[in-house]
C-alpha positions in Angstrom: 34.4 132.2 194.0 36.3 135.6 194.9 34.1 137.5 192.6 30.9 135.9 194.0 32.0 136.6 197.4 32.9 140.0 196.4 29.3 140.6 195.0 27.4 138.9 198.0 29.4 141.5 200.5 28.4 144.4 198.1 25.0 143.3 198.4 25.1 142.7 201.9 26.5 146.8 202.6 23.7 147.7 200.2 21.1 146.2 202.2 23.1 147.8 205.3 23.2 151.3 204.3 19.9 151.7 202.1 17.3 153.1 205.2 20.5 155.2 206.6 21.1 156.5 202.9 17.1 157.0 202.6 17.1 158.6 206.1 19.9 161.1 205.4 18.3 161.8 201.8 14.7 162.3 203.1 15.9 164.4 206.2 18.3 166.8 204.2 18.2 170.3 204.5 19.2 172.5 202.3 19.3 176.4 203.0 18.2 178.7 199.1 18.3 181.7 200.2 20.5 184.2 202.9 23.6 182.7 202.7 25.0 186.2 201.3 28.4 186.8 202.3 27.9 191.0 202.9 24.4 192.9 202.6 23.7 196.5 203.0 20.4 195.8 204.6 18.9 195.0 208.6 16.1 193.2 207.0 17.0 189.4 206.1 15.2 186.3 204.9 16.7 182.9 205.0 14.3 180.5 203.1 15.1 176.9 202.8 13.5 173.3 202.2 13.7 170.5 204.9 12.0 166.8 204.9 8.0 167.8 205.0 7.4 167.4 209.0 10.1 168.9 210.2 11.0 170.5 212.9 12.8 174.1 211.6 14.8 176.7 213.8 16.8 179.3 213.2 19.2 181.0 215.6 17.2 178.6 217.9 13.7 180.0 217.3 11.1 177.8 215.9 9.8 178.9 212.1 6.9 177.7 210.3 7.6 175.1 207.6 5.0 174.9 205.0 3.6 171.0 203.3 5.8 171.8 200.5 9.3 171.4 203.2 9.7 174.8 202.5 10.3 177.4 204.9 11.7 180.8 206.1 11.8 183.6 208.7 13.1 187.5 208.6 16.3 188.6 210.4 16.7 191.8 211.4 20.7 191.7 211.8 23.1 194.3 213.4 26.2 196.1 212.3 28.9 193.8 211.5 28.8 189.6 211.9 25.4 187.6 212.1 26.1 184.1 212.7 23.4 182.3 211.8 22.3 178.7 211.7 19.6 177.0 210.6 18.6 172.8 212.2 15.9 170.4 211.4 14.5 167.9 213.4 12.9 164.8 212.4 12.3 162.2 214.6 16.2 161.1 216.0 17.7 163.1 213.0 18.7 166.6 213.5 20.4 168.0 211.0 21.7 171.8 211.2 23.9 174.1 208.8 25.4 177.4 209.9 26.9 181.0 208.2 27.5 184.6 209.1 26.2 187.3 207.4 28.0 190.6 207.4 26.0 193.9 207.6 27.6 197.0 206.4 25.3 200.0 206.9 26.0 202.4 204.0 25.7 206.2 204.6 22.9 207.2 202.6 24.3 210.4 200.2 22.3 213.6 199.3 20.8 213.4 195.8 22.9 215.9 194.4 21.3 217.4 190.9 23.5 218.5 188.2 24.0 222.1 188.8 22.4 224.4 186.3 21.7 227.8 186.9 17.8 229.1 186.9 18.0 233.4 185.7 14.7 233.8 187.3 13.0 234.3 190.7 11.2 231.0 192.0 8.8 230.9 195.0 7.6 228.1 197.5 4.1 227.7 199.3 3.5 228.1 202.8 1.0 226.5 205.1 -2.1 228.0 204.3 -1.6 228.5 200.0 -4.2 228.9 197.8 -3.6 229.9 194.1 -6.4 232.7 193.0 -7.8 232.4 189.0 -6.9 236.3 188.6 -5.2 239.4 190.8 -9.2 241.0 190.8 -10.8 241.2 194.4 -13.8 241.7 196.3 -14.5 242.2 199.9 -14.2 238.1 200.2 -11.1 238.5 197.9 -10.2 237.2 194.7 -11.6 233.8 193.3 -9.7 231.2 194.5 -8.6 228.0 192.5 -7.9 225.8 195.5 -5.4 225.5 198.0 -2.1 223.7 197.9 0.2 221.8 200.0 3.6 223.1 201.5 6.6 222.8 200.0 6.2 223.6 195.9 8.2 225.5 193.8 7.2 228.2 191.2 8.4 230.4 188.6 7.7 234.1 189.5 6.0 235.6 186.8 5.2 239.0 188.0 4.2 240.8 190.9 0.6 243.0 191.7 -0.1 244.4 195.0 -0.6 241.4 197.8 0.0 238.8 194.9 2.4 237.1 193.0 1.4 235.7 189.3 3.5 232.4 188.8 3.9 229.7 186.3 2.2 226.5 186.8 3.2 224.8 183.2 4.2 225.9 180.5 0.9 227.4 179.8 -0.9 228.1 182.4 -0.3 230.4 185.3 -2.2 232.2 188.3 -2.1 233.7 191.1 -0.7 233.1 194.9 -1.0 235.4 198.3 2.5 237.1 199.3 1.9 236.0 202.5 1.7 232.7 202.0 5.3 231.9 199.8 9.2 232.4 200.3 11.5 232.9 198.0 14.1 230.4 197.5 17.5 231.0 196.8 18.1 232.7 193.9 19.4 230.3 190.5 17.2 227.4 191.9 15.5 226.3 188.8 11.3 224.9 189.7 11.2 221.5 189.5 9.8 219.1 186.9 8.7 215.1 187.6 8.2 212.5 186.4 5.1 210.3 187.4 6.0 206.8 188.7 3.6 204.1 190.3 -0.2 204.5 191.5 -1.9 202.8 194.6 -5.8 203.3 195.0 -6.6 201.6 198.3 -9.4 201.5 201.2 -8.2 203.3 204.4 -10.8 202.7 206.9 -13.4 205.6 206.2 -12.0 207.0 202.7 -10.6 205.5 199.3 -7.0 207.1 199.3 -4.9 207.4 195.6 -1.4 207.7 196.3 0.4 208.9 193.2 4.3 208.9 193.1 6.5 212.0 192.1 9.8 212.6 192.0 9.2 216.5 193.1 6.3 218.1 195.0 4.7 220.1 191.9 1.7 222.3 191.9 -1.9 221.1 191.0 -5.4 222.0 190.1 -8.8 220.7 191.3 -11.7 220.4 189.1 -15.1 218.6 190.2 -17.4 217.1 187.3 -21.3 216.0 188.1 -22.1 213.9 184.8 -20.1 211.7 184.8 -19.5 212.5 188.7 -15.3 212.7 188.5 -12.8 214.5 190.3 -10.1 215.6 188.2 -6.2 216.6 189.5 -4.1 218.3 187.0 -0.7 217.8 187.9 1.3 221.2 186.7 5.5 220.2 185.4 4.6 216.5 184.9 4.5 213.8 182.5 3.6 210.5 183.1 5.8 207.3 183.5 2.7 205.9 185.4 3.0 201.8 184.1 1.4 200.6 187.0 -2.0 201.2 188.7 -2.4 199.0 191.9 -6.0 198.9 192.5 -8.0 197.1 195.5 -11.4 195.5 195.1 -12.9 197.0 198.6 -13.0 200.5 197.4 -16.1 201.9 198.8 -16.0 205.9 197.0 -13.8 205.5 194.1 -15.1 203.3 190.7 -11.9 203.4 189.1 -9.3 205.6 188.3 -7.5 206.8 184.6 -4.9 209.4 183.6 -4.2 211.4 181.1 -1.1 213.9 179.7 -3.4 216.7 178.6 -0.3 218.8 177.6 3.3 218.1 177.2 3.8 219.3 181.0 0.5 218.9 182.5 -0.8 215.2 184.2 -4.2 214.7 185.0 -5.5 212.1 187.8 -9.3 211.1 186.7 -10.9 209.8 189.5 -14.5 208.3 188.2 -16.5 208.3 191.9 -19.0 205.9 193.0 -21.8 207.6 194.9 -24.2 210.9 193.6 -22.8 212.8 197.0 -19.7 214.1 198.0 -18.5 214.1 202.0 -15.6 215.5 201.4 -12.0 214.8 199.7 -8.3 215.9 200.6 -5.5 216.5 198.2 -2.2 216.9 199.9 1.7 215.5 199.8 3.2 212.8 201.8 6.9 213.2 200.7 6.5 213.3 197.5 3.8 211.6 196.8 0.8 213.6 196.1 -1.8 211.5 198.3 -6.1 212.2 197.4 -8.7 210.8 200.1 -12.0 210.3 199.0 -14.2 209.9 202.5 -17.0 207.1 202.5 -20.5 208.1 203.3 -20.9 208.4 206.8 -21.4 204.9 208.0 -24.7 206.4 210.3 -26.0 206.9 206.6 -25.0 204.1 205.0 -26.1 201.1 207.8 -29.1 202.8 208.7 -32.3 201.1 207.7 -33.9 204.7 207.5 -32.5 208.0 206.4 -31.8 210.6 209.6 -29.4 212.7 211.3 -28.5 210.2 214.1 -25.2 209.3 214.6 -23.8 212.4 212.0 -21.8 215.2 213.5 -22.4 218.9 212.5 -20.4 221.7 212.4 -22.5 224.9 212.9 -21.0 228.3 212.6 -21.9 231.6 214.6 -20.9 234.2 212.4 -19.2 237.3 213.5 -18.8 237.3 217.3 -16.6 239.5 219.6 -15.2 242.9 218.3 -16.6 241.5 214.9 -20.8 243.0 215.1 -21.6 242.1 211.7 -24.6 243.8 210.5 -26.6 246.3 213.2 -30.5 246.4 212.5 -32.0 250.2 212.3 -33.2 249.6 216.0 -29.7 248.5 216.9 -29.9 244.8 216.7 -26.3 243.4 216.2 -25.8 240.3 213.8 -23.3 238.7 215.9 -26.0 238.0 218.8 -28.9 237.1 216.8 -26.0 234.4 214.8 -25.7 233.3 218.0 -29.1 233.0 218.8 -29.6 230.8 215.9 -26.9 228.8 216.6 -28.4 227.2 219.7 -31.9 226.5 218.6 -30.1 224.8 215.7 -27.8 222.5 218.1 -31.2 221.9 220.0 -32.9 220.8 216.9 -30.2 218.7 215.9 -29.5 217.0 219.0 -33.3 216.3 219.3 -32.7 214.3 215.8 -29.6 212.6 217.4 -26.9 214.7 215.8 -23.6 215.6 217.6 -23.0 219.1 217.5 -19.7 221.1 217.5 -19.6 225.0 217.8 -17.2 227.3 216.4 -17.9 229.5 219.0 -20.3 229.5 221.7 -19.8 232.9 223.1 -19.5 236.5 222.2 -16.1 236.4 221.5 -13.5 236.1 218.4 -13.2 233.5 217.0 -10.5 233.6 213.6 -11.5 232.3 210.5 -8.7 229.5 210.4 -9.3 228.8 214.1 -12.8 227.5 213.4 -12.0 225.6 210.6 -9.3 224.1 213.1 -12.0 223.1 215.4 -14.0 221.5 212.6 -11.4 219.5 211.0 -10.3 218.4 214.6 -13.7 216.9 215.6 -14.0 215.1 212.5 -17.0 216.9 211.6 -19.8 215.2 208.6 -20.4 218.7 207.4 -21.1 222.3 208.6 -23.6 224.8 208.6 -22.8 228.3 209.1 -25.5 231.3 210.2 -25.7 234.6 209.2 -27.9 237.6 208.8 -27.5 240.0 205.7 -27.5 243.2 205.1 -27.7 246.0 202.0 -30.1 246.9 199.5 -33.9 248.4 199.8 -34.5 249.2 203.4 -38.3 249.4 202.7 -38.6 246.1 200.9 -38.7 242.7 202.3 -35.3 240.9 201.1 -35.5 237.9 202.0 -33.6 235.0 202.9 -30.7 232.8 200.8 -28.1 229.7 200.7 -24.6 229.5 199.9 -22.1 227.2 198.4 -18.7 227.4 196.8 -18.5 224.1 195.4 -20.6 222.8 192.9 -21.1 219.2 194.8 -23.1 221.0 197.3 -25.2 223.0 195.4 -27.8 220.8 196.3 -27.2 220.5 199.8 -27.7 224.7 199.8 -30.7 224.1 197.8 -32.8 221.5 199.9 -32.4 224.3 202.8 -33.7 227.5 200.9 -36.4 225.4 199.6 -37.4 224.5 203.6 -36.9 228.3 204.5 -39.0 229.8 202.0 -41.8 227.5 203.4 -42.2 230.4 206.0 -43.7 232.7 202.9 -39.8 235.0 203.3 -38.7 236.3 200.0 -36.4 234.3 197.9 -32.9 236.0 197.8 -31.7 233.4 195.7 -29.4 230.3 195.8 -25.9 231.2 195.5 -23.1 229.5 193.7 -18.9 229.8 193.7 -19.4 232.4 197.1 -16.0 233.2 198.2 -16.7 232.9 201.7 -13.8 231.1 203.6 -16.0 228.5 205.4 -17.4 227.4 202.0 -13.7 227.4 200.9 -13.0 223.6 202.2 -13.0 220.6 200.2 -12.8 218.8 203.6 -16.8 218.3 204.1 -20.1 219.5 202.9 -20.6 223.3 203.7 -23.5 225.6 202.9 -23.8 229.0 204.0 -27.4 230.5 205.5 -28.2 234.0 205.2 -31.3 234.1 207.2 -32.9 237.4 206.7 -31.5 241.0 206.5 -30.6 243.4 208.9 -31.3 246.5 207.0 -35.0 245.6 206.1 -37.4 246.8 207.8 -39.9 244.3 207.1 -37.3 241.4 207.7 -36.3 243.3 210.9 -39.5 242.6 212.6 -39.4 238.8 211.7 -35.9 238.3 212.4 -36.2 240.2 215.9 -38.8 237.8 217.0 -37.4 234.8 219.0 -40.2 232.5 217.7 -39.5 233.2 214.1 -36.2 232.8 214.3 -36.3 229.1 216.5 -38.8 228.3 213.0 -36.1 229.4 210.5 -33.7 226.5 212.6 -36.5 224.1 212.4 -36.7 224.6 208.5 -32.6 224.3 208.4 -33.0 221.3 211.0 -35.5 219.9 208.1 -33.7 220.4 205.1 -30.8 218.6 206.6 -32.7 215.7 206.9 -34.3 216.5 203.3 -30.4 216.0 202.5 -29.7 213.2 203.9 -32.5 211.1 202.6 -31.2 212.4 199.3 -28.0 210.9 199.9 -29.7 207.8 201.1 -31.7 207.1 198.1 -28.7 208.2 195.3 -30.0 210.4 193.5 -30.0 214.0 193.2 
C-alpha cells in the first residue's frame, strides 16, 4: 500500500511540474559566444540561442533574434570591465544571464626587421616619379616608362647627369629623375615582398584590384590591344597570392590572372572588358598596390544614341604667358592663336552638350603639373590639347598632325587627323609614343593637335585666318564625336 501510495504521489508531482519543466526548457537561454574572460579587442560579438519568439536584449537594448532562436549584436567595449548581460522574454518568462568582459588595450610595437646591413646606396621616390627606359634625351626629355607612387625603395645603380640608373629586380633596371628621389639612410637594404591576397571589386565608376604587399615595391605598366590586357609587373616580388576575391558586378575588368615571370618579378594580368580605354590609375594605399580601371562614361553608355552630351573635356591652350611658342614670319605668336582655338573648340563642344574645362583661359602661365591639376580635379572624360607647329621647309605647305603617347589612344588621335585633313591641309602624319607631358597620363584619353605650322608660309596664311581656324575646331569638334560612336558601337 506504501509503495502504491508512493508511486501515485510521484505521478501526481510529475503531472505538477511537467508544463513548468517544459516552460523553463523551451524558454532557456543559453549565451555561445562572448563570454571571454579578457580580449585585446573594442569590437565584441555576443551570439546566443533563446526560445524562437523571443524577446532578446543586451545591456538593455533590443537585438534581432533570427527563426532559428539564434541571435547576436556587436559591443564596442571600453578600457577595463564590461559587464554585460543578456535577458529573454517570452510571454511571463524572462530569463537573463550576465558576465564582464575585460578589455586590455595592447600597445601596438614597431615591426622591427632583423638588422642586416645593405653596402650600397638605396633611393626613394618622390611625388611626381617617373622611371625613364634609358639616360638619352630630347627636348621633351627621355622616354618615360611610367610614373610611380611615393614611398619605394631602390638600389642605386649609377649615376648620369640629372639621372639616377637603379635596380628594379634582379634584372632589370632604369632610370629615375634626381629631383624626384632621396636617399635613405645609408645600410638600409631595398625591400623585397611577398604577395598576399587579391580583391577585384566595383567602386562606383571604375573596377578597382587591390593587391596586397608586404612592402611598397616598384612596378611597370604595359598595355596590350589583342587580347586588350593591362599588364603590372611587380619588380622584388613573388607571389603567395592563394586567394583572388572577385565580384560579379564588374563593369571594366573580365577577369584577372598572375603570373611570376622571373624569380623576383610578379605580374598582375588584367584581361579588360571593353575595346576603349577611359583611363586607369596605379598607385599604393599602404601597402597595397591598388589599380582603377574607370567605366565608360555613363553619358555613353545609357545613351540611346552616341554624342558628346553629358561628357566633360579637358582642352589645353598651349604655351601662354612668358611662354610664345612658335612666332609666324609676320609675327604671329602661337600662344594667341592656341588660344584662339581653344574657344571656338569649347563653343563647339558646348553646342553638342559637352562640359568644358580650360587649362587656361588667359595669356598667362600656366605650369605643366598645374594643368594637369585642374584636369584631374574636375574629373575630366578626356582632354584635347592645341598647338601650332613649327620647323622644316618654310616654302612648302606642312601640314597638320595628331598626337598620342599611349597606344589605347592611337585611335582617338586618328579619328581627328582623318576629320582635319578633310580641309585638303597636308598630312603631317599620326604620331605615336610623343613625349609630351599632357599625353603622359594614364588618367584619361589624351591626344595632342598640331594644327598647322608657324613657319610655313603657305600654312601661315590659312592658320592667320579666323574662319579657317573656327573650321579646323569644327573638324576636332567632329572627330570627337567620330570617337565616341566608336566607343559606342565596340569596335575599333
Amino acid at each position: 500500500m506504501k509503495t502504491n501510495l508512493k508511486l501515485l504521489l510521484t505521478i501526481l508531482l510529475t503531472l505538477v511540474l511537467l508544463p513548468f519543466a517544459y516552460s523553463q526548457s523551451n524558454n532557456n537561454l543559453r549565451v555561445v559566444r562572448g563570454k571571454t574572460d579578457t580580449v585585446t579587442t573594442s569590437n565584441h560579438f555576443v551570439v546566443g540561442v533563446a526560445a524562437p519568439g523571443s524577446n532578446i536584449y543586451i545591456n538593455d537594448q533590443p537585438v534581432k533574434q533570427y527563426s532559428t532562436g539564434s541571435f547576436g549584436t556587436e559591443l564596442i567595449l571600453r578600457e577595463g570591465d564590461n559587464p554585460i548581460t543578456v535577458r529573454a522574454t517570452l510571454g511571463a518568462t524572462d530569463v537573463s544571464e550576465s558576465f564582464t568582459v575585460f578589455f586590455k588595450k595592447v600597445p601596438i610595437l614597431p615591426r622591427v626587421d632583423p638588422i642586416t646591413f645593405f653596402p650600397k646606396l638605396v633611393v626613394k621616390t618622390k611625388k611626381g616619379a617617373y622611371l625613364n627606359y634609358g639616360a638619352g634625351e630630347d627636348r621633351l626629355g627621355g622616354a618615360k616608362i611610367n610614373f610611380l607612387a611615393e614611398g619605394i625603395k631602390m638600389e642605386l645603380i649609377d649615376s648620369t647627369k640629372n639621372l639616377y640608373k637603379v635596380k628594379l629586380s634582379e634584372n632589370s633596371y632604369a632610370f629615375i629623375p634626381k629631383q624626384f628621389t632621396e636617399k635613405v639612410a645609408f645600410g638600409v637594404a631595398p625591400p623585397y615582398s611577398l604577395t598576399s591576397s587579391w580583391s577585384v571589386s566595383n567602386a562606383g565608376k571604375a573596377d578597382r584590384v587591390r593587391v596586397s604587399l608586404e612592402n611598397r615595391q616598384p612596378y611597370t605598366i604595359h598595355r596590350e590591344l589583342d587580347p586588350n590586357k593591362l599588364i603590372i609587373d611587380i619588380h622584388g616580388a613573388a607571389c603567395n597570392s592563394n586567394w583572388i576575391t572577385q565580384y560579379l558586378d564588374l563593369k571594366a575588368i573580365d577577369y584577372v590572372h598572375l603570373q611570376q615571370r622571373a624569380s623576383d618579378v610578379f605580374s598582375v594580368i588584367i584581361k579588360l572588358k571593353e575595346a576603349f580605354s577611359w583611363g586607369y590609375t596605379v598607385d599604393y594605399v599602404g601597402n597595397s598596390l591598388d589599380i582603377t580601371i574607370k567605366h565608360t562614361p555613363e553619358a555613353i553608355a545609357i545613351a540611346a544614341k552616341p554624342s558628346l552630351k553629358g561628357l566633360v573635356f579637358g582642352v589645353d591652350a598651349g604655351h601662354g604667358g612668358s611662354a610664345s611658342g612658335a612666332v609666324s614670319p609676320s609675327g604671329i605668336k602661337e600662344k594667341d592663336l592656341n588660344l584662339d582655338m581653344v574657344f571656338m573648340l569649347k563653343e563647339e563642344l558646348e553646342k553638342r552638350g559637352a562640359r568644358v574645362v580650360l587649362s587656361r583661359s588667359e595669356d598667362v602661365d600656366v605650369a605643366m603639373q598645374e594643368r594637369l591639376d585642374i584636369f584631374k580635379r574636375e574629373n575630366i572624360d578626356l582632354m584635347v590639347s592645341i598647338h601650332c607647329n613649327a620647323g622644316g621647309n618654310p616654302l612648302k605647305p606642312m601640314g597638320t598632325s595628331t598626337y598620342y603617347r599611349h597606344i589605347e589612344y592611337r585611335t582617338l588621335a586618328e579619328v581627328i587627323l582623318r576629320r582635319l585633313l578633310e580641309l585638303d591641309v597636308t598630312n603631317f602624319g599620326l604620331v605615336g609614343n610623343f613625349n609630351f607631358s599632357l599625353n603622359a597620363p594614364i588618367e584619361f584619353p589624351t591626344v595632342l593637335v598640331e594644327t598647322l605650322f608657324m613657319s610655313s608660309l603657305p600654312d601661315e596664311v590659312l592658320i592667320a585666318d579666323p574662319a579657317f581656324r573656327k573650321e579646323m575646331m569644327v573638324r576636332v569638334a567632329k572627330g570627337l564625336e567620330d570617337y565616341v560612336k566608336l566607343v559606342k558601337k565596340g569596335s575599333r
